[in-house]
C-alpha positions as CSV (number, residue, x, y, z in Angstrom):
1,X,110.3,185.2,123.9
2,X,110.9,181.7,121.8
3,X,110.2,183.7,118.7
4,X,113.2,185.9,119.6
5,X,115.7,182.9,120.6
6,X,115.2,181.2,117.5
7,X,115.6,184.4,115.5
8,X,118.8,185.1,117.7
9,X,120.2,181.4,116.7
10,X,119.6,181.9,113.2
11,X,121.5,184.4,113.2
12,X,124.3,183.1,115.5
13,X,124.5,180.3,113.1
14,X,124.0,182.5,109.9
15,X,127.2,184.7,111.3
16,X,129.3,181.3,112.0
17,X,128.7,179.9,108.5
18,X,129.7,182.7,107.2
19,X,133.2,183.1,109.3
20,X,133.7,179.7,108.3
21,X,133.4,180.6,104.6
22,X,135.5,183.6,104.7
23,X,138.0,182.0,106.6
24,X,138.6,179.3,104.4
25,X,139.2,181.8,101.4
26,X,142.6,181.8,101.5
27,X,145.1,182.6,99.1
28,X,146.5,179.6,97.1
29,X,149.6,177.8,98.7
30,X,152.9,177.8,95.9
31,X,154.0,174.7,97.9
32,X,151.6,172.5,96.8
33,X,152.7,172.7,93.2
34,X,153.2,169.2,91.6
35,X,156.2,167.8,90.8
36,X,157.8,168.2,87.6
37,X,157.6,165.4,85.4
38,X,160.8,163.4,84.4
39,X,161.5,161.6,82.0
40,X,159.5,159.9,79.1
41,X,156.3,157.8,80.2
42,X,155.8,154.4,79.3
43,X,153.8,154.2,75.9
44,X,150.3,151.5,76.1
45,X,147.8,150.4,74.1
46,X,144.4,149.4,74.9
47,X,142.0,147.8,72.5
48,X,138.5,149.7,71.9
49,X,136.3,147.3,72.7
50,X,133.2,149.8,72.6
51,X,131.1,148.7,69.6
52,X,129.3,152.3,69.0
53,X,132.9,154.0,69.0
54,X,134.9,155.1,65.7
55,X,138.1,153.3,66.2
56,X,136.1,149.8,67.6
57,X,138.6,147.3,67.5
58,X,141.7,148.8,67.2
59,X,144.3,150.0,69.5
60,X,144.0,153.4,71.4
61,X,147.4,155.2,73.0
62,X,147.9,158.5,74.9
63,X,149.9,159.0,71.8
64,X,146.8,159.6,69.8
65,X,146.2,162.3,72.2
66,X,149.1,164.2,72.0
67,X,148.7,168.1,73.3
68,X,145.2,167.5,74.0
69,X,143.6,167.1,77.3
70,X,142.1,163.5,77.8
71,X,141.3,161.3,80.1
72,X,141.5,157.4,81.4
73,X,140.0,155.5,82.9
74,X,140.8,151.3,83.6
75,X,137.2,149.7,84.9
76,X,137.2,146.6,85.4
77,X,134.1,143.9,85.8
78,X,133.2,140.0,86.5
């Protein structure tokens, strides 16, 4: 008799996971799409301070990456 509860919840719970899953498979909302950019954005320069990089030392901009996925990130440490 436990042998068949616990086969019975498995399955209860197997069958909820799964309605879960399919239920959250949704088509993709257009009115989330992000707004259009306007404008020109501000132009920077960080200095390379990584000593095992090819341009150590000099300045970096999003400039140099032009049409070309990249990404930044500012850390900061004490």
């Amino acid at each position: 008799m436990i042998r068949t509860r616990r086969g019975g919840l498995a399955a209860t719970l197997l069958t909820l996971t799964l309605s879960v899953l399919v239920a959250a498979c949704g088509e993709d909302d257009n009115d989330n799409a992000p707004p259009p950019v306007e404008g020109v954005v501000p132009d920077f320069s960080l200095l390379d301070v990584n000593p095992n990089s090819s341009t150590y030392n000099t300045g970096i901009s999003p400039r140099d990456y032009r049409e070309r996925i990249s990404a930044w990130y500012f850390g900061s440490s004490t």
